[in-house]
C-alpha positions as CSV (number, residue, x, y, z in Angstrom):
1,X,-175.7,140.9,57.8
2,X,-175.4,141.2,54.1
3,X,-175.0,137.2,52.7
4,X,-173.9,136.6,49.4
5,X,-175.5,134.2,47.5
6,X,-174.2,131.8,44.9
7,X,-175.6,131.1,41.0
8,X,-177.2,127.3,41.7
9,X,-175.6,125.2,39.1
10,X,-177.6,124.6,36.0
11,X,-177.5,120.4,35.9
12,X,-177.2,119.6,32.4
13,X,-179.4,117.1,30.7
14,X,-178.4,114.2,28.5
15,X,-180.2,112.4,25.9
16,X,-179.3,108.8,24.8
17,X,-181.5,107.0,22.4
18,X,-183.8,105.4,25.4
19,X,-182.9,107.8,28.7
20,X,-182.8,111.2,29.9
21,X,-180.3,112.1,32.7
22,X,-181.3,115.3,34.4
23,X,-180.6,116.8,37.5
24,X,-182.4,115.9,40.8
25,X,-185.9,117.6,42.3
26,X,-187.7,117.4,45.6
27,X,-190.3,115.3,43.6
28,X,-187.2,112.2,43.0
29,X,-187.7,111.7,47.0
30,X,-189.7,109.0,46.8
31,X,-188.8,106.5,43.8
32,X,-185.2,107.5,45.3
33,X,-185.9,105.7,48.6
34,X,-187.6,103.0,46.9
35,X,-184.1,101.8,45.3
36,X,-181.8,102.0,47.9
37,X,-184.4,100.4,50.3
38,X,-184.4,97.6,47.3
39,X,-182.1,94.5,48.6
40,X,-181.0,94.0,45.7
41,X,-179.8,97.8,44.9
42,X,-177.6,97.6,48.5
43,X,-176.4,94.6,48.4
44,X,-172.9,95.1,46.6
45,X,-172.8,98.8,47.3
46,X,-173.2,98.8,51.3
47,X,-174.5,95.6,52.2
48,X,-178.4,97.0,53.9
49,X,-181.0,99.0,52.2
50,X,-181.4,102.1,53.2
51,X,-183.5,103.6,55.1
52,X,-185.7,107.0,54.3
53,X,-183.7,109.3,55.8
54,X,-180.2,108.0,54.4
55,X,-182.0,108.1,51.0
56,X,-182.9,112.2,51.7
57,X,-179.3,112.5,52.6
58,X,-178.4,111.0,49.4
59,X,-180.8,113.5,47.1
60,X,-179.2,116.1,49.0
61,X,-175.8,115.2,48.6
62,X,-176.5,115.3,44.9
63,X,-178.1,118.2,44.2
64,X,-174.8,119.9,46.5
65,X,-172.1,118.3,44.4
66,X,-173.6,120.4,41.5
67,X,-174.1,123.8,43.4
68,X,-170.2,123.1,45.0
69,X,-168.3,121.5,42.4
70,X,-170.1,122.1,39.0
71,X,-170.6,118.0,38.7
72,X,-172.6,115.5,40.9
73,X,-175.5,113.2,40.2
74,X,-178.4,112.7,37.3
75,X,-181.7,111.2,37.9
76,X,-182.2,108.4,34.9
77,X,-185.5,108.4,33.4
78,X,-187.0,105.8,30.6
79,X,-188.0,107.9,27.6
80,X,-190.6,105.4,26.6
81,X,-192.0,105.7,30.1
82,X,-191.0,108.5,31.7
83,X,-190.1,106.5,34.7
84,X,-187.2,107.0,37.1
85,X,-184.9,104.3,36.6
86,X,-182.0,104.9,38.7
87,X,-178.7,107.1,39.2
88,X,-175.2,108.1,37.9
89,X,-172.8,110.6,37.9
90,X,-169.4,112.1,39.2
91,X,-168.9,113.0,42.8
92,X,-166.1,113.5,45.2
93,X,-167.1,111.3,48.6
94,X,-163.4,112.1,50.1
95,X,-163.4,108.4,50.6
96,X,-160.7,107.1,52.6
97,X,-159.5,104.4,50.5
98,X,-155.9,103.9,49.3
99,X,-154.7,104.8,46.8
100,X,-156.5,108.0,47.1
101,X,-159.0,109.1,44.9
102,X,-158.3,113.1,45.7
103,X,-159.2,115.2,42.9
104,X,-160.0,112.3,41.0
105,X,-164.0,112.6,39.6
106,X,-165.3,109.3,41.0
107,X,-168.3,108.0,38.6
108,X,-170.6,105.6,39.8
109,X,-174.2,104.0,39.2
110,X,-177.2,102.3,40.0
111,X,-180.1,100.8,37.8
112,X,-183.3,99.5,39.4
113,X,-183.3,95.9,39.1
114,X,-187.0,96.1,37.4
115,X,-185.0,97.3,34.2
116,X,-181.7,95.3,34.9
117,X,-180.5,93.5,31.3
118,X,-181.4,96.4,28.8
119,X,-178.3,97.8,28.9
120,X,-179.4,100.7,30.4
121,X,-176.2,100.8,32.8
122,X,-174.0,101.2,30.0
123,X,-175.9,103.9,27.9
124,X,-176.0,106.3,30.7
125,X,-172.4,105.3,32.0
126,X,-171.6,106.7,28.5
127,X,-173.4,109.5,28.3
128,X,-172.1,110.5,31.9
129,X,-168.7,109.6,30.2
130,X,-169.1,111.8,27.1
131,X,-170.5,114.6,29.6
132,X,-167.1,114.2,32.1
133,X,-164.4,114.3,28.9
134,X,-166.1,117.9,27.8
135,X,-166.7,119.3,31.4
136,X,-163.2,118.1,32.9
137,X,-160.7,117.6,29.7
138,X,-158.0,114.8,29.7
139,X,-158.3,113.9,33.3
140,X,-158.1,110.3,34.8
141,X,-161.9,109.4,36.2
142,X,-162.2,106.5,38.2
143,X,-164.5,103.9,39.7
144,X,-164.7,101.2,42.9
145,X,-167.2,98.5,42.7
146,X,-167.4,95.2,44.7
147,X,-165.4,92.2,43.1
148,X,-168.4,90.3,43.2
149,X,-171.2,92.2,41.2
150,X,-170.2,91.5,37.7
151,X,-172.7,93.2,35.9
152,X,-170.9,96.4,37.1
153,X,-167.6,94.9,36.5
154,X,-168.9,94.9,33.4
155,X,-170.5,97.8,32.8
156,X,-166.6,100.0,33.7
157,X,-164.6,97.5,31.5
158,X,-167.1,98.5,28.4
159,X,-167.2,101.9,28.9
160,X,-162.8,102.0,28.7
161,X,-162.7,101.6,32.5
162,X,-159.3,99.8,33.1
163,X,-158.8,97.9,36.5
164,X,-156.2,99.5,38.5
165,X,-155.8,97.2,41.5
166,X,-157.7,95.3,44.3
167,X,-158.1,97.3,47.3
168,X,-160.1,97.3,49.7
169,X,-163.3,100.2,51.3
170,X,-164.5,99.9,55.2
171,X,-163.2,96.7,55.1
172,X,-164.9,94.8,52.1
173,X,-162.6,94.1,49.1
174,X,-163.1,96.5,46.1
175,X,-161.9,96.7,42.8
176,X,-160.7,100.2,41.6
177,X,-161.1,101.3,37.9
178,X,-159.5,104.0,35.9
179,X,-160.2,105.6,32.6
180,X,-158.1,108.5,30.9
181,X,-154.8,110.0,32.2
């Protein structure tokens, strides 16, 4: 059998003025787990933390959008630190929400909570932002976040995220964003 193998996606990195968002490694396993077993990480995104192996899913499901679609996830890291600080980028779940988000590059985010209030969230939602209007061109990008966690609500409407409607996703009310055409 002669397989054919595929280039791996280079994951590009981006620089803000206080993070670096760069592509996810085998050694992101275990500060990964430790924010989606956070409480407070889960609690508007799916309601329970999660648990190791969900989190190992996740990595992998990451690193895959890149080699697939040529866009997924970045690990955040604190310059000052060099600490991993959370997660964003573009992905396509095939969620089954109406309307439908096919072909649409969904972008979405989480911060730990130990850095919550340094506007970390919107630096690296504009980065990712910047990073999406080069890679894609004038394409409508959206988001869904929970109508109840504000600082997210925040977060899109800064970053030139406009609400399209109140919907809802496996039967818990969600607010879906859009941004561009």
């Amino acid at each position: 059998m002669n397989a054919r193998l595929h280039p791996v996606m280079q994951v590009p990195v981006l620089e803000t003025e206080r993070l670096v968002l760069r592509g996810h490694r085998a050694g992101d396993f275990e500060a990964c787990a430790a924010l989606w077993a956070d409480p407070e990480v889960t609690r508007f995104i799916s309601g329970k933390p999660s648990m190791s192996e969900e989190s190992w899913g996740r990595l992998v499901r990451y690193v895959g959008h890149w080699a697939l679609l040529g866009f997924g996830y970045w690990a955040v890291e604190e310059k000052a630190s060099g600490g991993f600080v959370g997660e964003i980028g573009f992905a396509d779940y095939k969620r089954d929400i109406e309307p439908s988000l096919a072909g649409v590059p969904e972008l979405g985010w989480v911060i730990s909570p130990r850095v919550h209030g340094r506007g970390y969230a919107t630096e690296a939602v504009r980065a990712a932002i910047a990073w999406g209007d080069k890679h894609f061109g004038a394409i409508r990008t959206a988001c869904i976040i929970s109508p109840e966690n504000t600082a997210s609500l925040r977060v899109a409407e800064k970053c030139g995220f406009r609400q399209l409607l109140a919907t809802t996703y496996k039967d818990k009310p969600t607010v879906m964003f859009t941004r561009g055409a």
